[in-house]
Residue, then its C-alpha position, 0 to 999 in steps of 0.5 A: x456152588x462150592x468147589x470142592x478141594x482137588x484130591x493129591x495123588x497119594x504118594x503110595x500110588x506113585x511107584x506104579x504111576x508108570x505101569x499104569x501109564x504103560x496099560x493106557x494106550x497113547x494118542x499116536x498108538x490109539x491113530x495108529x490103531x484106527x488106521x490099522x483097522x481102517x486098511x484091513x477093511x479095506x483089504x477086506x472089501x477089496x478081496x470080497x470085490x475080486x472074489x465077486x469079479x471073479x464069479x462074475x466072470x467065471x459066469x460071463x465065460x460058461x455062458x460065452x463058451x469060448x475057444x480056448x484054442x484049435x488045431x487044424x487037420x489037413x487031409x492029404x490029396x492021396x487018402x482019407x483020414x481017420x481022427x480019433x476024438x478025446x471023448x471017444x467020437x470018431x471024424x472020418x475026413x475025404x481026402x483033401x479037406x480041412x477041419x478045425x478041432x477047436x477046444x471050448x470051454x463046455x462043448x465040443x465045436x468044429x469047422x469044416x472049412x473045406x471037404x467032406x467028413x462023417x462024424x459018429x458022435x459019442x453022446x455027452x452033456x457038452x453039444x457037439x457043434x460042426x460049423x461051415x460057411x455060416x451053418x452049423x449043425x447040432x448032434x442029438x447023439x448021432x451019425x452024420x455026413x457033412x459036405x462043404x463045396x461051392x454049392x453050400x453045405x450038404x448035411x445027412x444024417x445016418x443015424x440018430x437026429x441033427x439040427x441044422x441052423x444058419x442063424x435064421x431058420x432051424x430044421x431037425x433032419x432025423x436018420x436017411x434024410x438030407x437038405x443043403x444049406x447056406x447061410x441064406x437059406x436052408x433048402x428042402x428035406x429030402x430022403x437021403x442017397x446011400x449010394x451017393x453018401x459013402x461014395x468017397x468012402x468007396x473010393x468013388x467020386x460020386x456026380x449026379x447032375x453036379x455043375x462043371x465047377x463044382x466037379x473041377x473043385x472036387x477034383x482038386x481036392x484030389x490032386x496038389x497041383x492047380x487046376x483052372x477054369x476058363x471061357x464060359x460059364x462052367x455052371x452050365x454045364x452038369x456032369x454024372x457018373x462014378x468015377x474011381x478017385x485014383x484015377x482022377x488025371x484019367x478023369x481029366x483027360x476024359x472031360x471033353x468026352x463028357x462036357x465041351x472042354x477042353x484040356x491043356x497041361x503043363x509040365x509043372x502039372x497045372x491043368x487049364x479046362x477052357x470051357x465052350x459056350 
């Protein structure tokens, strides 16, 4: 095949050679470029990966619900405590016992890790969980008592309903019913006291076949110095009556009139109940 003849550049055009090589981009410029484009993809993926994350995570934590921080009320021996809650419920704690107000990120979570309280619940979407010893107690809208001792923990319910679950067995208790619970087991449902319920409200302790050690733990909860048990079996031994909780040193000094104890003091005010087979 005939070639044909290369055609000379003409001389005309030569004036805007350098312009026009100034509109083509050079090789470097072309690389630099495609590297240019390639990180900004990338930036692009990676924000789209943190923003995926972080949905995944914000996710992960509405389900969690988890604390985000506590503060604890320590209830003096001498008197009772009123806490007014941010959403409007009320806490009214014996004297003597400890709750813990944790900060959840979607509902309203406590634990009474020692004492008595009655809770008079505002309804809201968020639950409103009361936790001791591995029980936990569900309000449905409500009033209710909780009593954590050594016996377990004992839930009645005045107003409203309440689901009790210890991780294994739940049971709705609906108003004047009661049950005391542990994380082993969940007992019987029964009609509720009144008497017996706003006893500490009264300013009464309240025992009702209560076992010796049970009695001695209540006591304490009313008094700032130790009070100690020993010899026999203080379980064996149950105690009944109304007593005013002002006047808790006299009940001391009573005991050995009510069960076979007997009762040592001391001058830094620890008082040792030796208790008789």
């Amino acid at each position: 095949m005939q070639q044909r003849p290369a055609v000379p550049v003409s001389e005309d055009l030569e004036p805007y050679a350098e312009s026009l090589r100034a509109l083509i981009p050079s090789r470097e410029a072309l690389l630099a470029e495609a590297k240019a484009q390639s990180a900004r993809q990338a930036n692009r993926r990676r924000k789209a990966s943190s923003t995926a994350l972080m949905l995944v995570l914000a996710g992960w934590a509405w389900l969690a619900d988890p604390s985000l921080g506590y503060r604890e009320v320590q209830v003096a021996s001498t008197g009772r405590e009123v806490v007014q809650l941010d959403d409007g419920s009320v806490v009214e704690l014996d004297a003597g016992s400890v709750l813990r107000i944790e900060h959840h990120l979607r509902s309203r979570q406590f634990e009474l890790l020692d004492g008595e309280g009655l809770f008079s619940v505002v309804h809201q979407r968020s639950p409103f969980i009361v936790r001791s010893q591995g029980v936990s107690v569900r309000d449905i809208g409500t009033v209710f008592d909780v009593r954590s001792d050594l016996r377990g923990v004992q839930v009645a319910v005045l107003q409203g309903a309440v689901e009790v679950d210890n991780g294994a067995t739940r049971q709705l208790l609906t108003a004047n019913q009661q049950l005391l619970a542990s994380r082993q087991a969940l007992g019987a449902v029964e009609a509720s006291k009144p008497g017996e319920l706003d006893a500490w409200r009264r300013d009464l302790l309240h025992f009702d076949g209560t076992p010796l050690d049970v009695v001695v733990a209540q006591l304490q909860r009313h008094r700032d110095a130790p009070i100690r048990l020993t010899g026999a079996d203080a379980r064996q031994h149950r105690l009944s009556g109304q007593f005013p909780a002002g006047n808790v040193e006299q009940l001391i000094d009573s005991l050995p009139h009510l069960a076979p104890v007997t009762v040592q003091r001391e001058n830094n005010g620890v008082v040792t109940l030796d208790v008789r087979r």
